[in-house]
C-alpha positions as CSV (number, residue, x, y, z in Angstrom):
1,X,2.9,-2.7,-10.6
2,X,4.5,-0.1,-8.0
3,X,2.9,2.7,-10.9
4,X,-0.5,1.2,-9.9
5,X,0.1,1.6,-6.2
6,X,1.3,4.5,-6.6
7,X,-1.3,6.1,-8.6
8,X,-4.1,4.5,-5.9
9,X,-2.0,6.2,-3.3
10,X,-1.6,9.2,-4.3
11,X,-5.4,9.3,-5.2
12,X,-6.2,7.9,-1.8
13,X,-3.8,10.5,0.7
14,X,-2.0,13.1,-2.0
15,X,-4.3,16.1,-0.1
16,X,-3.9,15.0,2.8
17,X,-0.2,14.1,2.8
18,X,0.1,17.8,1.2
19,X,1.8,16.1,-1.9
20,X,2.8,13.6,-3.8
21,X,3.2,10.4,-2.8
22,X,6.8,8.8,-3.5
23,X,8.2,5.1,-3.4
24,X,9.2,5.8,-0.3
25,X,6.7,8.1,1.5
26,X,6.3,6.1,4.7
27,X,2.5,6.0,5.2
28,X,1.8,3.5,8.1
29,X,5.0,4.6,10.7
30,X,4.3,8.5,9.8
31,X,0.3,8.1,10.6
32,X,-1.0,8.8,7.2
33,X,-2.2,5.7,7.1
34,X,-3.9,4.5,10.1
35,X,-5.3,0.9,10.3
36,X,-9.0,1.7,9.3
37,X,-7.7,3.0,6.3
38,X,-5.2,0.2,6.3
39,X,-7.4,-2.6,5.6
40,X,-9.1,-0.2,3.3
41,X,-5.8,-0.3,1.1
42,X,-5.5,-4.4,1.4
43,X,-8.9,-4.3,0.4
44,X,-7.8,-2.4,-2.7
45,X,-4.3,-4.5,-3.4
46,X,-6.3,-7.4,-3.0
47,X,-8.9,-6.9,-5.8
48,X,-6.2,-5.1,-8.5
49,X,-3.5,-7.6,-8.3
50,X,-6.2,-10.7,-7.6
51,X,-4.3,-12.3,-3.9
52,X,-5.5,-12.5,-0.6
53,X,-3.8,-11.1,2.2
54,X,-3.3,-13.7,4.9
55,X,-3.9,-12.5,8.1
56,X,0.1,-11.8,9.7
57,X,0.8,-10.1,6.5
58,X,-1.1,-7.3,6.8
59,X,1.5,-5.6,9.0
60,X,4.0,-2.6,8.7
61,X,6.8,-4.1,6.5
62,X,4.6,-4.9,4.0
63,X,2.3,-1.7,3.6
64,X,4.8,1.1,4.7
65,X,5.2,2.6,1.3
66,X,4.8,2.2,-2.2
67,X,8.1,0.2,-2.3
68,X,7.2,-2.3,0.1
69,X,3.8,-2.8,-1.1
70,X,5.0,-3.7,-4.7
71,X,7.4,-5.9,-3.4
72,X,5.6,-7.8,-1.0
73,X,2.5,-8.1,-4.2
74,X,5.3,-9.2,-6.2
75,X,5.9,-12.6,-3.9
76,X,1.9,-13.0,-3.4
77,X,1.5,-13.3,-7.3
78,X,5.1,-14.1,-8.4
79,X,7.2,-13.2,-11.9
């Protein structure tokens, strides 16, 4: 799971990050991510992992990096 996010991130804001994307690379508190592109990436977590977002959970601690992402998918659609 945390490959697939990574590999949509890195596809998404490797240029303009000016590398690659990590685990860790903190995308919403740097700026990389703003919140247009924000919902742009829900958009895209909801669709390849099959969840909905609700709406208090698209928020910092769960789209600040590839880490968080992957773990906050992993309580949406369990295992």
């Amino acid at each position: 799971m945390k490959k697939q996010i990574l590999e949509l991130l890195n596809a998404k804001y490797a240029e303009a990050y000016g590398g690659a994307i990590t685990d860790s690379t903190p995308l919403l508190s740097s700026g990389l991510v703003d919140s247009v592109a924000a919902l742009d990436l829900v958009d895209a977590l909801e669709q390849m992992f099959g969840f909905e977002f609700e709406p208090h959970e698209v928020e910092e601690k769960n789209l600040d990096s590839a880490e968080r992402m992957a773990a906050f998918v992993q309580t949406k659609i369990g295992g």
